[in-house]
N, C-alpha and C positions, 0 to 999 in steps of 0.2 A: 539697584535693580539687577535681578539676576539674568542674566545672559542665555537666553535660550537658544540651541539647535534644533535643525528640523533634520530630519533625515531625507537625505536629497538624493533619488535612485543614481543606480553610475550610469551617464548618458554612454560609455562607448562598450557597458557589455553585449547589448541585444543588437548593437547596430550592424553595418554590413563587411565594417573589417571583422567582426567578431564572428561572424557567420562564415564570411570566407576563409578563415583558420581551422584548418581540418585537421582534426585529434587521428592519431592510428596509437598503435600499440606493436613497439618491437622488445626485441629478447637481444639482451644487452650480458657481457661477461664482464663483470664490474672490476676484477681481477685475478690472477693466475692462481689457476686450482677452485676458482669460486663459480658457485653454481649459475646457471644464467637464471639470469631475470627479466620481468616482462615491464616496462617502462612504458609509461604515456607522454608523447612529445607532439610538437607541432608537425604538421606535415613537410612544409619547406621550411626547415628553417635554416638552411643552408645552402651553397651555388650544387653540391651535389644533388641534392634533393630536386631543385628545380630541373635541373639536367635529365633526373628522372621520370619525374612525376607530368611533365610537361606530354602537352598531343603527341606529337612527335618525338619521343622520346630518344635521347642522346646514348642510353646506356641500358643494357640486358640486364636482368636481376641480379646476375653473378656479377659481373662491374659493378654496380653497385653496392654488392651486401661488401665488396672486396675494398670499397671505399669508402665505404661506414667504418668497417672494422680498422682501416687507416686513419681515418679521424680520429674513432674513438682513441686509439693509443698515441696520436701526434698531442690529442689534448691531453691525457693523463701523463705524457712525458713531460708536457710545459709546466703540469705542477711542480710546485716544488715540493725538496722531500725532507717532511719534518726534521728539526735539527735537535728532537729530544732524544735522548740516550733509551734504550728498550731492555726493558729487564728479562726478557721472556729467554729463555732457556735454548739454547740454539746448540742441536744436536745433528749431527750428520750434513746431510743434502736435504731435508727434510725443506727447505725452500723452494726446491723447486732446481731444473736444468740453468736459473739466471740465477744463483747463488743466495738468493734471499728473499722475502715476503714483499719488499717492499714493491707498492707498484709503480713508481715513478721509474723505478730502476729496470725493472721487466720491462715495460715501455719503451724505454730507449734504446736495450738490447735487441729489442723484438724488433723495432723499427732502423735499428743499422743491418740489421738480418734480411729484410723483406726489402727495403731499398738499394741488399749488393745486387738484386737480383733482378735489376731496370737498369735500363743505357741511362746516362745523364739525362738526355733528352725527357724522356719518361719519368725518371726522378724527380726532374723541375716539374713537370707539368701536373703530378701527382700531390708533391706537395702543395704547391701553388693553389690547384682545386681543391681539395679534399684537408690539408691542414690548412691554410691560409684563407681558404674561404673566398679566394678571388674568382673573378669569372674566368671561363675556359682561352675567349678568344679565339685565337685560329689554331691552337692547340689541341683540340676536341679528338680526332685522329691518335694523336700521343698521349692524350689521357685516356683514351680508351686501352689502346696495346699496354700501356702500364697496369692496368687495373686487370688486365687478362691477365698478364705476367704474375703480378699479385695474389689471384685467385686461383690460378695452377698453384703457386709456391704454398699457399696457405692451404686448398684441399690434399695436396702430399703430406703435409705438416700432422694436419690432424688425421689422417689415415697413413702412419707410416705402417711399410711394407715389410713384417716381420723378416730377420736374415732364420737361415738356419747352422 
């Protein structure tokens, strides 16, 4: 006797966790030298996010774009970085000011860069939120001044001030 299935709808897409999951759309630099792109994610799905997105908000946009862009590179640093041999033709600087294409390595540079430029204090509290994904605590205060700090260092970065 053959074994019939029915098609059985998914009970938790239309439900009310499924509705309270709010879709936005950001613009993500996937890696150094590479063009941005426009991504669809959840809305919180992170202690930063909620810190944001919440009535009362914890954090001004520029804190937060400044701790996205801290995530994003805390997580592409924890990848790891292929251990295949690359044949591609490596002339010059031509990788870039961090020596090379690869992005796990850009990542790590970038992110010992931007963390000489927070007190310890800020440091912990920085990574803790924004890479670690834990909650703020009674930290909220020092993850904000970090994330300022942050956000000066990085809009100098990408508007540096021609010498002559």
């Amino acid at each position: 006797m053959p074994h019939h299935t029915t098609a059985r709808p998914d009970m938790g897409a239309n439900g009310p966790a499924a509705r309270a999951r709010d879709i936005v759309s950001d613009t993500i630099i996937p890696a150094p030298r590479a063009p941005a792109q426009v991504v669809r994610r959840v809305r919180c799905e992170c202690m930063l996010d909620r810190l944001f997105h919440r009535a009362n908000s914890a954090l001004d946009p520029a804190q937060y774009r400044a701790g996205l862009r801290f995530r994003g590179l805390w997580r592409r640093a924890a990848r790891q970085t292929p251990l295949t041999q690359s044949y591609r033709p490596h002339a010059g600087d031509a990788g870039g000011r961090t020596g090379g294409p690869d992005p796990a390595t850009w990542a790590v540079l970038e992110l010992n860069e931007a963390l000489s430029r927070l007190t310890p204090p800020q440091r912990r509290a920085v990574i803790a939120t924004c890479g670690m994904d834990e909650p703020t605590g009674l930290r909220t205060r020092t993850l904000r001044a970090g994330l300022c700090a942050l956000d000066a260092f990085w809009r100098g970065q990408d508007h540096p001030v021609e010498s002559m």
